[in-house]
Structure formats: structure tokens, C-alpha cells
C-alpha atoms as one frame of an Amber mdcrd trajectory, in Angstrom:
protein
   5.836 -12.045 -45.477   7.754  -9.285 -43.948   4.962  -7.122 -43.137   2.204
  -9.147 -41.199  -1.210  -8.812 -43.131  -3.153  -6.290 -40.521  -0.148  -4.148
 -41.317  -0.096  -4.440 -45.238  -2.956  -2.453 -46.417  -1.695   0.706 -44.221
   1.626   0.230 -45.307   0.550   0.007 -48.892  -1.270   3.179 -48.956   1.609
   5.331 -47.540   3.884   3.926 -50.521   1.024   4.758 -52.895   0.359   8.412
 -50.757   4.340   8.839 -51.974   3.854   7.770 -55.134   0.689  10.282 -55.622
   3.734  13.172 -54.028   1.981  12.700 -50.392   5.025  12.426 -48.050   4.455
  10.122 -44.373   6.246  10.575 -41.510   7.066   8.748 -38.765   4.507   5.856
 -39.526   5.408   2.791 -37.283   4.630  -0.599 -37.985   6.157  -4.091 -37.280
   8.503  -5.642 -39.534   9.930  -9.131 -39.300  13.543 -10.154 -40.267  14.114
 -13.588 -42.374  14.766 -14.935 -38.806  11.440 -14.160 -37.487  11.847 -11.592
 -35.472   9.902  -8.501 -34.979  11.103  -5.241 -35.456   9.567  -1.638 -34.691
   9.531   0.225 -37.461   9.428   4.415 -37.787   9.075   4.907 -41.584   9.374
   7.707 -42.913   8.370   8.272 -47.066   9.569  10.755 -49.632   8.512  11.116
 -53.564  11.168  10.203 -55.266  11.469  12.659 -58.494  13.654  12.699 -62.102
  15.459  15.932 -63.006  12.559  17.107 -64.808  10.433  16.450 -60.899   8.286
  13.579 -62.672   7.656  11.054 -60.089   9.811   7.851 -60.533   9.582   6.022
 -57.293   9.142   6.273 -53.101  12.431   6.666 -50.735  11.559   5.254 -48.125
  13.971   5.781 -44.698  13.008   3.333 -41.687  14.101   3.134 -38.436  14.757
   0.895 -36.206  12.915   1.744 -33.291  12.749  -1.474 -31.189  14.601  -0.854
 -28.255  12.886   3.264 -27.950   9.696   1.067 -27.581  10.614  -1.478 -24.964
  12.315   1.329 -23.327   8.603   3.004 -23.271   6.841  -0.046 -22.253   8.943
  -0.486 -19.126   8.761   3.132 -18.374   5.259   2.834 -18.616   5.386  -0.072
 -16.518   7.156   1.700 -13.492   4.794   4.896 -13.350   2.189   2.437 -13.112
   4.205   0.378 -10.443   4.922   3.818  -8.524   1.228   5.390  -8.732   0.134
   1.678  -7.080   2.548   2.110  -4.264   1.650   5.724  -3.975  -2.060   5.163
  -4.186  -1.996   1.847  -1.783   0.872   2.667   0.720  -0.166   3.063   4.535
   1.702   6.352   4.611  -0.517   9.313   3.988   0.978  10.774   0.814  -0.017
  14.263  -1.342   1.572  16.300  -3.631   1.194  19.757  -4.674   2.208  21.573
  -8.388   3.907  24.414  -8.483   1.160  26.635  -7.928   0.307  24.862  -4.593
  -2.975  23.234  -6.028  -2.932  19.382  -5.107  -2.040  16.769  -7.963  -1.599
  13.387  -5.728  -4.080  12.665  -2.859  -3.739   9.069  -1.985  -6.222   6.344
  -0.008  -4.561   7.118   3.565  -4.597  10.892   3.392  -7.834  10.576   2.016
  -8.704   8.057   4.885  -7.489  10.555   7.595  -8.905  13.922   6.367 -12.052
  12.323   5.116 -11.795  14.116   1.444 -11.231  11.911  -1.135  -8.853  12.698
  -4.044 -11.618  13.920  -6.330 -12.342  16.569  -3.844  -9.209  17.713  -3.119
  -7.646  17.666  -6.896  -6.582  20.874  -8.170  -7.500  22.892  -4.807  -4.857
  25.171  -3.170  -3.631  22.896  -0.186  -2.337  25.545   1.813  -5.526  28.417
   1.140  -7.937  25.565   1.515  -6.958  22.855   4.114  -4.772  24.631   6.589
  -5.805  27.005   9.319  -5.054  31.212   8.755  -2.360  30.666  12.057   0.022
  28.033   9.936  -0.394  29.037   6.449   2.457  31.118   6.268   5.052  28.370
   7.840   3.165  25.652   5.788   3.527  27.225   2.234   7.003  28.251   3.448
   8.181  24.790   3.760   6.056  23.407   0.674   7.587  26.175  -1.318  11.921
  25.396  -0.145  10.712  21.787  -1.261   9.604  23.094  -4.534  12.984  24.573
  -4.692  14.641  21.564  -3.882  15.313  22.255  -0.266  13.735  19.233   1.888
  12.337  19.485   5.247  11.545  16.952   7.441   9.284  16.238  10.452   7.572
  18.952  10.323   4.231  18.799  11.568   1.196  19.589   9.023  -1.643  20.501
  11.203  -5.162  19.871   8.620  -8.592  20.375   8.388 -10.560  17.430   8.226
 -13.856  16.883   6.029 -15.462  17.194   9.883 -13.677  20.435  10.341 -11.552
  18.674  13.090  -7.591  19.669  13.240  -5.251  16.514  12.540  -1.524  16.922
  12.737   0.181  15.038   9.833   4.467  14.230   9.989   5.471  15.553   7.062
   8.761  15.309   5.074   9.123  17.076   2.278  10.537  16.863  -0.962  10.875
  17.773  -4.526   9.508  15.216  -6.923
């Protein structure tokens, strides 16, 4: 009654793993109180032994984990909120690791350069889609905003898919 039925079996055969000296941990499951309510679970089970180590029982330590798992779900929920505004603003928006190879590439920068994201992932912005006269005072200013040090307005002159030159406004900052 506690442990809802699509839970039981699972649950059952960590208690028996412990009773067979097989410890589990960190197994979650749902758990509901007398009230109803469901409760995340992190169990964790231990072989209980006598003084002469015979096997006597299961100690089993369970933790509340409820609120850790909302906490995740709305996480989750804002990346994916974020990566939509990203992806779908009207602002042309990359980013760039720490080696300089591209990791965000959304619809508008791919709209104005003409390379889509699969392209352009993992590339060296700087090596591959600026010209030899601005590399230098491009990876200059992506680098201080690796560092933390923003810039803004600065103009980002790019190649296009065409091989045209297209000056994107660029502010930059750490993420």
C-alpha cells in the first residue's frame, strides 16, 4: 500500500539482494505516506549481521529526496526555457568553449551567415569564420570574455556560407 505495485517487485529484490549480503545504493522509488502523498525515496540497503556475521536482517536508510527532485525538474525546466529563447530569439546569438570551438549557433546567426548549427558545431570560430586581418582583435576580445571581462559593441566582421563579409554587433560575455 505504501509502495505502488510497478515499484514492489524492484523494491523487493533489493531487500532480498541484502538479505543474500548484496548491498544497494541509492535506489529511488516513490513512497506514499498514510495521507497519500508521494514521497521520493533514495534507499540505501545494508546486510544486517549477528556477532558471529550470520545474516539476521536488512538496514535499510531512506531518504527523503522530494524536494532535490522538484528542484531538478524545474531546473530542467529553465535550461529548456533558456535554449528556446536562445534558439528562437531574433538576435543572432553563438557561443564559443574555452578552446574557441563553437557550442551554441542559433536560427538567426545561422540565418545571416548561411551555416547552420550542425556545420558550425565544434569548429574554431575565430581560425574558421573570421578573416587573417581581425583574428587577432577577435580572439582577443572572445578570450577577456572568457575571463570574465565583457566587451561590448564591438563589431564581428564574418564569413558567410557565400564567402561574403557581414559585420555582426557583438557584446560579449562570460556564460
Amino acid at each position: 500500500r505504501f509502495i505502488t505495485p510497478e515499484y514492489q517487485d524492484s523494491v523487493g529484490e533489493v531487500l532480498h539482494k541484502a538479505l543474500q549480503g548484496e548491498e544497494t545504493a541509492n535506489f529511488e522509488f516513490p513512497l506514499y505516506t498514510k495521507d497519500g502523498e508521494r514521497v521520493e525515496v533514495l534507499l540505501n540497503a545494508t546486510t544486517r549481521r549477528s556477532a558471529t556475521g550470520a545474516i539476521v536482517g536488512v538496514v535499510g536508510v531512506g531518504q527523503n529526496i522530494t524536494e532535490l527532485k522538484r528542484g531538478q525538474a524545474e531546473l530542467t525546466r529553465v535550461a529548456n526555457d533558456l535554449q528556446l529563447l536562445i534558439e528562437t530569439a531574433n538576435a543572432p546569438i553563438f557561443g564559443i568553449n574555452a578552446e574557441g570551438r563553437v557550442n551554441e549557433w542559433n536560427r538567426k546567426m545561422a540565418a545571416i551567415t548561411g551555416f547552420s548549427k550542425d556545420e558550425v558545431f565544434g569548429k574554431d570560430l575565430v581560425d574558421e569564420y573570421i578573416s587573417d586581418e581581425f583574428r587577432e582583435s577577435v580572439r582577443q576580445v572572445l578570450d577577456d570574455a572568457l575571463h570574465g571581462q565583457q566587451t561590448d559593441n564591438y563589431q564581428l566582421p564574418l564569413f558567410t556560407k557565400d564567402g561574403d563579409r557581414v559585420e555582426v554587433l557583438l557584446n560579449a560575455t562570460t556564460r
